[in-house]
C-alpha positions in Angstrom: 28.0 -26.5 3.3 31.4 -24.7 4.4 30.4 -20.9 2.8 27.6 -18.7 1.8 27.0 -18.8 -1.7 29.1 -16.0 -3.8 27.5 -12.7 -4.7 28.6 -10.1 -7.3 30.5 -7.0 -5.3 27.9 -4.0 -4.9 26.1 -1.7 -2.3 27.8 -3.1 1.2 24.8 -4.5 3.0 23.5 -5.9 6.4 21.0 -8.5 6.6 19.4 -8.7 9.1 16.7 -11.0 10.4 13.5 -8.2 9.7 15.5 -7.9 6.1 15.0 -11.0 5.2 11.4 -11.5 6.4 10.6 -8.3 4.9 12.1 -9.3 1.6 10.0 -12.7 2.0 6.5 -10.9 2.2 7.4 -8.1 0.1 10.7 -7.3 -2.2 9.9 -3.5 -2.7 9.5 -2.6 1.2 12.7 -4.7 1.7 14.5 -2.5 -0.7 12.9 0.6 0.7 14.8 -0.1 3.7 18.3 0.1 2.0 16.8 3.7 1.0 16.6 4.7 5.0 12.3 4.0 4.4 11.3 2.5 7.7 8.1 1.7 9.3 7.4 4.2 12.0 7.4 3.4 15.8 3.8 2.7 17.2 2.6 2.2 20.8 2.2 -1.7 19.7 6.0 -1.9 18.5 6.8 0.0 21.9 5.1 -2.5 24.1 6.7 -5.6 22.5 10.0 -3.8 23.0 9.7 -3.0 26.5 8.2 -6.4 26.6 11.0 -8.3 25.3 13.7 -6.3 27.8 11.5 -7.2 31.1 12.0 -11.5 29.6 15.6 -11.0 29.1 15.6 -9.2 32.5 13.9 -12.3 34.4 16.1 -14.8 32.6 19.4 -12.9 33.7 18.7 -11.9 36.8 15.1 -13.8 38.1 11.7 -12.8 38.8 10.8 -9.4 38.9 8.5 -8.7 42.0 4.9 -7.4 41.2 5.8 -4.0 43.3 9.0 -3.3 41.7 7.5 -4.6 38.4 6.7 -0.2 37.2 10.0 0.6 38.9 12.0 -2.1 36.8 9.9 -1.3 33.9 11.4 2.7 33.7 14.5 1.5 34.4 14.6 -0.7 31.0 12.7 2.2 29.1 15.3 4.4 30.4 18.4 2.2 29.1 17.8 3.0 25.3 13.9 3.4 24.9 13.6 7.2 26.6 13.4 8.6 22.7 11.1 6.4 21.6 8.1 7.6 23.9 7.8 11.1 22.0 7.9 8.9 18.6 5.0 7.1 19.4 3.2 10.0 21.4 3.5 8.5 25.0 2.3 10.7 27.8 2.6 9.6 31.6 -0.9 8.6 31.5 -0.8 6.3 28.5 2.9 5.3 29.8 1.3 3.6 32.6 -1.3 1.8 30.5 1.4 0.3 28.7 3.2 -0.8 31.7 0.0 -2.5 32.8 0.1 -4.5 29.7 3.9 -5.7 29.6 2.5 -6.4 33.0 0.2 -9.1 32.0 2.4 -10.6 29.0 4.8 -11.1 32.1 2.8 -12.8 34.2 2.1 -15.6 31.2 6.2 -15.2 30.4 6.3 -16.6 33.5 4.4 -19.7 33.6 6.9 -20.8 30.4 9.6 -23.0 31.3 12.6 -22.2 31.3 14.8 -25.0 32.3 18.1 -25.1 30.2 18.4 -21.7 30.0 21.7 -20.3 28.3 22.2 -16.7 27.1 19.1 -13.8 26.1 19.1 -11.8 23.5 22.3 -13.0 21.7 23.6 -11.1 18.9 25.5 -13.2 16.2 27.0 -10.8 13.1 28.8 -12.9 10.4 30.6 -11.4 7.5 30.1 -13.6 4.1 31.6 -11.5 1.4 32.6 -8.4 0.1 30.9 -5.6 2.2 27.8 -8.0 2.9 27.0 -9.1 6.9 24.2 -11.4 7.9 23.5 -10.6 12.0 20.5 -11.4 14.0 20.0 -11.2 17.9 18.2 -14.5 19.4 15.6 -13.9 22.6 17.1 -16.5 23.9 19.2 -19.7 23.6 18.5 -22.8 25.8 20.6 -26.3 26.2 19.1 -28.5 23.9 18.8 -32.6 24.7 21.5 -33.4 22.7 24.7 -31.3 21.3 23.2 -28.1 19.6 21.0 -25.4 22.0 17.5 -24.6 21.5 16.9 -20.9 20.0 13.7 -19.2 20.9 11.9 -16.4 19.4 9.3 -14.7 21.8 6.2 -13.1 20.2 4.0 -10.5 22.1 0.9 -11.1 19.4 0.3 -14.0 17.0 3.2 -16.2 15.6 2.5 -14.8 12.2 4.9 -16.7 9.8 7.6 -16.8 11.9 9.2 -19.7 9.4 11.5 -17.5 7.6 12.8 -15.5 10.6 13.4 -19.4 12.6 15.1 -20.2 9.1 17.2 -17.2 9.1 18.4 -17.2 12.7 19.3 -21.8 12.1 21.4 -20.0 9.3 23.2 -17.3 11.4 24.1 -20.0 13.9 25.9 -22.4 11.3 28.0 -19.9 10.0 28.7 -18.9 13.0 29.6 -21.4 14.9 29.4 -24.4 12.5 27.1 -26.2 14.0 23.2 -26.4 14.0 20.9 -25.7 16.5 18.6 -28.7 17.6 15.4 -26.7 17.0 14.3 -23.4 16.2 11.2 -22.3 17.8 8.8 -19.4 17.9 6.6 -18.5 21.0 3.7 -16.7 21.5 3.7 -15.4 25.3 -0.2 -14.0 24.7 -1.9 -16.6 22.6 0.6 -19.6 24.2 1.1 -20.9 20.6 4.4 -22.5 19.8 6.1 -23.2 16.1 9.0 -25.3 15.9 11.3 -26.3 13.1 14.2 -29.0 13.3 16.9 -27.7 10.7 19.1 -29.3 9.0 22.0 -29.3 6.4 20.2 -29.0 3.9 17.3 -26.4 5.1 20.1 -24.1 6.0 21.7 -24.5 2.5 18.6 -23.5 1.5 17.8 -20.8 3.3 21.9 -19.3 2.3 20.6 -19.7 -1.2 17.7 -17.9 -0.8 19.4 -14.9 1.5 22.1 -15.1 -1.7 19.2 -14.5 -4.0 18.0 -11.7 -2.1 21.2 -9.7 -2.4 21.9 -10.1 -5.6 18.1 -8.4 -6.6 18.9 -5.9 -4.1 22.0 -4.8 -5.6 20.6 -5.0 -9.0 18.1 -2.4 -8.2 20.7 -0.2 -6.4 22.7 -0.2 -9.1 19.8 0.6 -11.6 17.6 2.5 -9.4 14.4 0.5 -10.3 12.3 -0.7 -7.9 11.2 -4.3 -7.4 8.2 -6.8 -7.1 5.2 -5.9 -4.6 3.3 -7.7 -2.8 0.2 -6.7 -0.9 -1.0 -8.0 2.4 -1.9 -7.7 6.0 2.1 -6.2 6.8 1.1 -3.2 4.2 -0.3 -1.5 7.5 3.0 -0.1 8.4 5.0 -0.3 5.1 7.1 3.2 4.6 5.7 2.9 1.3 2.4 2.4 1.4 1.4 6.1 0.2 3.2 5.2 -2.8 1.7 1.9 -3.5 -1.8 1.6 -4.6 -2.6 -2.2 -4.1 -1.0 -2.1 -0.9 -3.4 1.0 0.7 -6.0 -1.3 -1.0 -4.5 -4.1 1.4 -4.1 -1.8 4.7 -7.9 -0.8 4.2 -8.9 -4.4 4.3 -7.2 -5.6 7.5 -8.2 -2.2 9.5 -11.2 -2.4 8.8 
């Protein structure tokens, strides 16, 4: 495999890792996102980013003490997540509780190895036609034990089916760069579950014909303004959709209650 597979010229579009696994659970909700629908910001999707920064922090620059931890915390929310409090509703009070709670997904981020480490949160942006980009950012990218690195996904909740974003990411990396990473692997810092997947030539090709496939159906609608297949499930809880979908509110009911 030396290309992505051709596409017909349309609608420029970015692909980007929650593209693609949006498009895999559900085609509609992927195209809602060309339209500027996205899911809104919740105190859960807030957490997990603040989360994510306080890793990246202790793999660049070491262990954050436990009495600097609220100090280093603001600092991070401060460096890009300052709007995001009034989105979700944050006031000083609840701020703190969800400090407390990066807190202890830290302390278990912690007692994960971390030999080999290389580079977190690495952004890779590859341009494979005509006004279409594939780009993803990694966690984090570790030495593997033979020629291609380790790339690591951390979760803050359950792995979910983290399959298609590990496949998307091995993809991202061979265009990139050519070569293949020696695994792929998602993490759960809360539950301590791990999911790993060793790609290969043809897995990536795979995957390309599958992100191929994806574009094409997206530009079709685009061009016709139709709307595509639907597919209801537990991630109907925060489609920017969902009002407008009747099997999917059916869905959303289920799983909240």
């Amino acid at each position: 495999m030396s290309a992505f597979p051709s596409v017909p010229p349309g609608e420029a579009i970015a692909v980007s890792a929650t593209m693609y696994t949006t498009y895999r659970t559900c085609p509609d909700q992927a195209l809602a996102r060309l339209h500027g629908d996205y899911p809104p910001d919740t105190r859960v999707s807030f957490k997990g980013n603040l989360a994510h920064r306080m890793f990246a922090r202790h793999l660049r620059t070491g262990e954050v003490a436990a009495a600097d931890f609220d100090q280093a915390c603001k600092e991070e929310i401060g460096q890009g997540m300052n709007v995001k409090i009034g989105a979700v509703g944050l006031r000083p009070s609840t701020l703190r509780g969800v400090i407390a709670e990066v807190g202890e997904l830290y302390d278990r981020f912690k007692r994960l190895s971390h030999d080999g480490f290389r580079e977190a949160e690495v952004f890779v942006e590859v341009t494979v036609g005509d006004d279409l980009v594939l780009r993803g950012s990694v966690d984090a990218v570790f030495d593997g034990t033979c020629d291609g690195p380790l790339l690591i996904d951390w979760k803050t909740g359950a792995l979910g089916h983290a399959q298609d974003q590990l496949a998307f990411y091995a993809l991202l990396w061979w265009l990139e760069s050519q070569t293949l990473p020696e695994r792929v692997e998602a993490v759960s810092v809360s539950t301590g579950e791990r999911y790993a997947e060793v790609p290969s030539i043809e897995s990536v090709r795979e995957t390309a014909e599958e992100v191929a496939t994806m574009v094409r159906q997206l530009r079709a609608a685009l061009a016709a303004d139709v709307r595509l297949e639907r597919t209801a499930g537990g991630w109907c809880r925060w489609c920017p959709i969902l009002s407008d979908c009747a099997e999917g509110a059916a869905a959303a009911a289920v799983f909240d209650s």
